[in-house]
N, C-alpha and C positions, 0 to 999 in steps of 0.2 A: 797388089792383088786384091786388099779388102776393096778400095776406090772402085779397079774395075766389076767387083760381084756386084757390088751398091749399086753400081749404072745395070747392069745386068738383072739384077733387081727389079729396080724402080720401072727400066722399059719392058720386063715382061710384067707386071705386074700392072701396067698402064695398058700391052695388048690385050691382057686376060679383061679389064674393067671395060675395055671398048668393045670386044669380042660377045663376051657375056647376054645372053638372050636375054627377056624380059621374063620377069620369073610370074610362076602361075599365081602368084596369089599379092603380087603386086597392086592389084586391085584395089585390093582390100588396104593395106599399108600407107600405098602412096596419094592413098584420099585426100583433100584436103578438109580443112575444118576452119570454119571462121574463127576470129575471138570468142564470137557472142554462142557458136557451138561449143568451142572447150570449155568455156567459162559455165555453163549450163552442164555439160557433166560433170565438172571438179565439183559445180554445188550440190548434185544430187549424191557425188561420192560425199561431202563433207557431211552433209546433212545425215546419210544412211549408215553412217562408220559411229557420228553422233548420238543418232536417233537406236540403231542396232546392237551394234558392237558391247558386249557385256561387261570391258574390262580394258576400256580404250584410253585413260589414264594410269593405269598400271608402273608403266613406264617411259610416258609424256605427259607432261602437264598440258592445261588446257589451253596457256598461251603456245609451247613449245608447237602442239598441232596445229592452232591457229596460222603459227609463223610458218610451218610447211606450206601452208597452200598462198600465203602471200610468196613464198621465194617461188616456189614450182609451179604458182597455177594463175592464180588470181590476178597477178599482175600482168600476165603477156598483154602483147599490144601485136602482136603479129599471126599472121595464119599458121597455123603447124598441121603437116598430115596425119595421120591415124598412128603410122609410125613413132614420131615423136612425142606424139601425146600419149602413147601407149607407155613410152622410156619414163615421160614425168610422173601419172600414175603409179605404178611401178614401183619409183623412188617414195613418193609419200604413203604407201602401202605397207611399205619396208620399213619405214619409222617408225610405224602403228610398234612395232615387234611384236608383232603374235603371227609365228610360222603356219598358221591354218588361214590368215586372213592374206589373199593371193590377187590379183589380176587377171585376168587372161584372155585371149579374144573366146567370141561364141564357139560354145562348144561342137557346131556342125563345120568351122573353121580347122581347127583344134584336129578335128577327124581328117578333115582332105588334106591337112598339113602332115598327118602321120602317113596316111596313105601317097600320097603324092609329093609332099617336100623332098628338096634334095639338102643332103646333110653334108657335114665334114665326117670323110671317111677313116679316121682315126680312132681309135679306140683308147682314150687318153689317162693313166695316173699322173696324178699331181703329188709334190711333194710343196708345204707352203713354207716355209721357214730353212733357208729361203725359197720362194716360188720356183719349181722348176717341173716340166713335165715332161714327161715321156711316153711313146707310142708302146702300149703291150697286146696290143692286136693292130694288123692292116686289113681294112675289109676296102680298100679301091679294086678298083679293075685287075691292080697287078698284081697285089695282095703278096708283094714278098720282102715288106722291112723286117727288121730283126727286132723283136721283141728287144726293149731297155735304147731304142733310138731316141733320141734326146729330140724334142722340139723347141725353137730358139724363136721364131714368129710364126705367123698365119698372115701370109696377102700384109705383109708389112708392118703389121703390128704385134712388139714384143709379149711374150708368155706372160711376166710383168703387168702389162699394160691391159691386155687380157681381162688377167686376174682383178686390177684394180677394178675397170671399169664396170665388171659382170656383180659383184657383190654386192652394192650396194644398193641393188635392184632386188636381191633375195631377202622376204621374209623371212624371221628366225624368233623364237622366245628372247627378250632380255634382250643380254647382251652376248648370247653363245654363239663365240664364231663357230665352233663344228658344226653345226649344221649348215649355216651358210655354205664351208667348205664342201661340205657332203650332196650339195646342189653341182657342183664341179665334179666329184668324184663318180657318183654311183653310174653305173649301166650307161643308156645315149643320154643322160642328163644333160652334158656339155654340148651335145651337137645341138641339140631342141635349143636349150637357152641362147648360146650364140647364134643360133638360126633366128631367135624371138627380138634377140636385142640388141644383135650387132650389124650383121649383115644375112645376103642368103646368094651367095655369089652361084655362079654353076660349075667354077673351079676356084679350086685355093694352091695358092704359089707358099709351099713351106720351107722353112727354112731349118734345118737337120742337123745332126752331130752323126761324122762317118765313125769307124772303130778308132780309129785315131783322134776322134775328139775335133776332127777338122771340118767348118763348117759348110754346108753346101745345098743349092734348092731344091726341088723336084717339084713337080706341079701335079695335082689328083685332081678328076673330074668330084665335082658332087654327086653323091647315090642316094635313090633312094631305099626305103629300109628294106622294102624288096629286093634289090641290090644288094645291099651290106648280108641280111643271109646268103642270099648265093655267093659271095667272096668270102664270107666267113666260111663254108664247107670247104673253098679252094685255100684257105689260107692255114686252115685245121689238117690238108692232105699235105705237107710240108716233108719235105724226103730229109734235110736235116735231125738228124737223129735227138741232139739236144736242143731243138725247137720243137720238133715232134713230142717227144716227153714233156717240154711246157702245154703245149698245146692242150694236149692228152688231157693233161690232170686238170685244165680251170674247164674246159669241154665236159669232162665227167662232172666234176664241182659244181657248175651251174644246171648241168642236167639232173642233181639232186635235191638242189636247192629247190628246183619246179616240183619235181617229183615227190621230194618227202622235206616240205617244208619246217615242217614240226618231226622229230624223230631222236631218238637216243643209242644208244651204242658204252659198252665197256674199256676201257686205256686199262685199267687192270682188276684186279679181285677186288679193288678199295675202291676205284675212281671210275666215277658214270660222268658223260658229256649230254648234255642233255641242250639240243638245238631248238630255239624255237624263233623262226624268221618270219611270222608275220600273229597278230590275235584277229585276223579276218575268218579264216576255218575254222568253225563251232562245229563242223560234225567230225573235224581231222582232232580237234583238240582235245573234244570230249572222248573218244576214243585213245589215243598216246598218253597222254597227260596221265589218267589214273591207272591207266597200264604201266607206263612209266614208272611211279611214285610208287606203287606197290610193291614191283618188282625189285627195286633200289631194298626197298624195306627185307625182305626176303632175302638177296643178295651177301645183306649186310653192309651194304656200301657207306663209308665213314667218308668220303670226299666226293662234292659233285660241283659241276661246274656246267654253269648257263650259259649260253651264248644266244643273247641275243642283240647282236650286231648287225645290221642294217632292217633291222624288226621296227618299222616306220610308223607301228600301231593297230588302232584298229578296235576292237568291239573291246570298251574296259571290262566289260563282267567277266571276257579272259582274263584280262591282266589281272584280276582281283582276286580271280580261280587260283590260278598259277601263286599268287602271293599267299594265301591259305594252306598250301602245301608248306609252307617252309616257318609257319609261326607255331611256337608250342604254348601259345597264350590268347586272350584275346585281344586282340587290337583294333587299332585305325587306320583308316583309309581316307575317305573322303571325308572334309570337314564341312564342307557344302556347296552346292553346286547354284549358280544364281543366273538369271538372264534380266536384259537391261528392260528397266521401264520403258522405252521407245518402242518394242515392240506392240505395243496398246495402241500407237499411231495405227492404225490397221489402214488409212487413206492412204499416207505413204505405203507404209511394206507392200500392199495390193497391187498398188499402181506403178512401182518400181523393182519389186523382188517377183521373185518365183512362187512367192506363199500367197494362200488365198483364203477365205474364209474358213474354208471346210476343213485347213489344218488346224486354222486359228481356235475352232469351235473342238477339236481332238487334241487342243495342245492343253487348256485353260484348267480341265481338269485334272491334270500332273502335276501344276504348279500351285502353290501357295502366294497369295499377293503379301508383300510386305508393309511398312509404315512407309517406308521411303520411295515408295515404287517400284521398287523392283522384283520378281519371280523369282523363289526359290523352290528347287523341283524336290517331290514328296520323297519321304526315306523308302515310301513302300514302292515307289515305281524304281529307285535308282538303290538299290540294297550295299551300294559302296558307302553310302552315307551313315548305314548299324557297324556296329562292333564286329570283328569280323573273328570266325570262330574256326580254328585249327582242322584241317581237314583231317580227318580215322588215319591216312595215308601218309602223315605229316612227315618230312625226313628232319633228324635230328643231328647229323652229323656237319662238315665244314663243308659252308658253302661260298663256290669263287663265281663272279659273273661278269664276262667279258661283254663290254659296251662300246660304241663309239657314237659319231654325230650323228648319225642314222636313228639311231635309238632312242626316237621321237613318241612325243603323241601319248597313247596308253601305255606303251613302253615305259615313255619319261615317270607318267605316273608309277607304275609298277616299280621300276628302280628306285625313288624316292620316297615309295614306303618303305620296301626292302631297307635302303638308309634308314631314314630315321626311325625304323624298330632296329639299327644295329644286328642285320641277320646274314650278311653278307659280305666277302673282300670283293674290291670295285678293282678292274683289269681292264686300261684302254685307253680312248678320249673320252672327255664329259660327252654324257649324253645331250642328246638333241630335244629335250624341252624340259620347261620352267620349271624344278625341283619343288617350289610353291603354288603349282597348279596352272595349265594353260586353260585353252579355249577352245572348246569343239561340240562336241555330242550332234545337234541337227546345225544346218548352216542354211543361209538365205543368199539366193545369188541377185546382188545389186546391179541392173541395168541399166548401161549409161547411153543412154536413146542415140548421141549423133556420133561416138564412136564405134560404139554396140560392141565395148569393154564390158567384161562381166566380170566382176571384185564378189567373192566369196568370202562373207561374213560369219563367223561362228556365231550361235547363237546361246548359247552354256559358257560359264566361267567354272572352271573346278578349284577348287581350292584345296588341298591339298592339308592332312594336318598334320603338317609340320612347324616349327618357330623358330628355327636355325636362320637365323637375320645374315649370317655369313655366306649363304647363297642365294641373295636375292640378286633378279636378276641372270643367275646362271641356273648351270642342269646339272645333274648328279657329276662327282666329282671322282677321280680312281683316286685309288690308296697308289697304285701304281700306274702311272702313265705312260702308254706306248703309245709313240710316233709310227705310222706306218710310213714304210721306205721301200723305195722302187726296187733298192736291192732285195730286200723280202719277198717282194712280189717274185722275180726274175727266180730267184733260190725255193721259189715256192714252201717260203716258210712262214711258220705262225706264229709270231714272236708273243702277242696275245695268252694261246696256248700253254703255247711253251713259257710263260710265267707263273703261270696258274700250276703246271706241273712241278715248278721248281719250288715252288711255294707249300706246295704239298708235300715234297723231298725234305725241305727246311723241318717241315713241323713235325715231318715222321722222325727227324733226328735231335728233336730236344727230350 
């Protein structure tokens, strides 16, 4: 029986690659490029990551970078379409390790691809140790698998194989795979990226686990995202009662996630949940936050617990607000923040990036020139870099804070001062950036004229004041680590949570 599914397989899976129209943005992909084109943007990427990048030895030596563009670039001797040379970019992007420094085609691409691509109609958790994933929404046409269906390939190539291939094209700080992971996990992450870097078929022939565990294919057209909602509302009206209830509750769940991104709520007399999933809303923030903190205070609440789990960042003088609340001292934040002497090339950045004069002449006065070259930005424009001083509101009781790979960016910072003042129990995966400070604040989009690749350079290095040597390299670490599992997901439980409550139990009984 396996021999004949194999043939069964391989020939439907050969009618679907011959069937397959020519897809709309083929165009642009299957370009071709001569040598003397790649090799003319790999220079202008090398030079501008060189000349740019604030913090581009960090975690590669100077030959270590070098040697990327002799394996991936410098050496071809053959033509590659846009395609290909988009994969090897990409890869030497992802060595850089700084999860803000990215790839991607132009951004009026970028649009017609969201609007008009067609996607894998899956809705995928992964599980990585060992890799294995599962379908927990169908948005095809039929829109009727069962939540927790196993997927075993796509169009012939194993989950496995997948996984291997897809990672080592995502930026990430250091060395933390969670984030890489969380490029797999979150929302259509997975469909976008495999549409970016594998294929973009108009069907995909999969390969399944039935309730019995026994394998078998079925075939989905591509959708696109205008599609995936319309079968998300048919896949949400599901007349199974214990799918219905799944349904139900991640349907409400994301519908508040939108709704009340930042928001708090009672578990009992003692213990406040206090949600905060993005530091982008400054008028949501300033509002909650010290209505929040207040009210905790009043309360009398002796345990509170954060969650800020797929909180991918965003404006630090939140994350710096938010860390004020919870210190009864004065402390540290930012040790200092620097940008590279390359940008004084103002020939290059002009004629290559998106910056122009009229920034360069609004940027000059925020920064301090140094002996060595390089820009560090005034304490009076970036106030994370002063002593930072206890907010009236401050809570004083035990504080848990549930993280994972997501938990990037300003986040990462926020969590990593929270460590290193010792003000917090960590609940989760390691967060998703540099514990010692990443790279972000303004970015310069790098333009690569014969691919019309756009690499987005941060232009700030933060540093972080910390000196814990044992997490270089990585991102805040839990005292308790939780694996997420597909069975969690399906039981719609918070294993997360529910540590933080146990932990609370513990302590209420010593």
């Amino acid at each position: 029986m396996k021999c004949i599914n194999l043939i069964l397989t391989i020939l439907l899976l050969n009618t679907f690659c011959t069937e397959a129209q020519k897809h709309p943005f083929d165009d642009y992909f299957t370009r071709e490029l001569t040598v003397e084109q790649l090799n003319e943007d790999l220079d202008i990427l090398k030079m501008g990551l060189e000349k740019i990048h604030p913090s581009l030895n960090q975690y590669i030596s100077e030959k270590e970078f070098a040697n990327l563009f002799e394996n991936e670039g410098l050496q071809v001797d053959l033509d590659l379409n846009v395609q290909e040379a988009y994969r090897k970019i990409c890869k030497i992007v992802a060595n850089v390790k700084c999860q803000h420094t990215i790839a991607t085609p132009p951004d009026n691409l970028v649009y017609r691809m969201q609007k008009n691509g067609k996607f894998f109609p899956l809705r995928v958790f992964w599980e990585f140790d060992p890799v294995r994933a599962f379908v927990i929404f169908d948005f095809s046409k039929e829109a009727d698998l069962s939540p927790g269906t196993e997927i075993f390939s796509i169009n012939g190539k194993s989950i496995q194989s997948i996984h291997d291939e897809l990672l080592p094209f995502f930026p990430s700080d250091g060395n933390i795979l969670s984030n890489k992971q969380s490029r797999l996990q979150v929302g259509v992450d997975f469909q976008f990226w495999y549409y970016l870097l594998i294929e973009r078929p108009d069907s995909f022939l999969v390969e399944l686990s039935d309730n019995n565990r026994q394998s078998y294919t079925k075939s989905f057209q591509a959708v696109t995202f205008k599609q995936w909602t319309r079968n998300y509302r048919k896949y949400l009206s599901q007349k199974d009662p214990l799918v219905r209830e799944y349904t139900d509750y991640y349907s409400a769940k994301e519908k508040l996630n939108r709704k009340e991104p930042i928001r708090y709520r009672y578990l009992s007399d003692s213990i406040a949940l206090l949600t905060v999933m993005n530091f982008d809303d400054s008028e949501k923030f300033s509002t909650v936050i010290p209505e929040a903190f207040s009210d905790f205070n009043k309360q009398n609440v002796q345990n509170l617990i954060i969650d800020v789990r797929y909180n991918g960042g965003g404006n630090d003088i939140l994350g710096r607000k938010l860390f004020s609340y919870l210190i009864n001292q004065p402390s540290t934040y930012f040790d200092s923040l620097y940008s590279s002497t390359g940008i004084s090339d103002t020939t290059f950045l002009f004629n290559n990036t998106d910056k122009n004069r009229a920034w360069f002449q609004y940027t000059l006065p925020l920064v301090d020139s140094l002996p060595d070259g390089r820009f560090a930005t005034k304490p009076s424009i970036n106030e994370g870099l002063l002593v930072q001083q206890p907010n009236k509101d401050n809570f004083e009781g035990n504080v848990y804070i549930l993280m994972n790979g997501r938990s990037a960016s300003t986040t990462a910072e926020f969590l990593a001062s929270v460590h290193f003042n010792k003000l917090a129990t960590f609940i989760g995966e390691e967060s998703g950036g540099d514990y010692h400070g990443g790279n972000g604040g303004d970015f310069a989009k790098l333009k690569l004229p014969n691919s019309n690749i756009h690499v987005q350079i941060p232009l700030t290095n933060y540093v972080m004041n910390s000196q814990e040597k044992q997490f270089y390299g990585r991102g805040t670490l839990p005292n308790y680590p939780i694996t997420p599992s597909i069975n969690d997901f399906l039981m719609m439980k918070d294993p997360d949570l529910e540590k933080a409550l146990m932990l609370i139990e513990k302590e209420k009984r010593r």
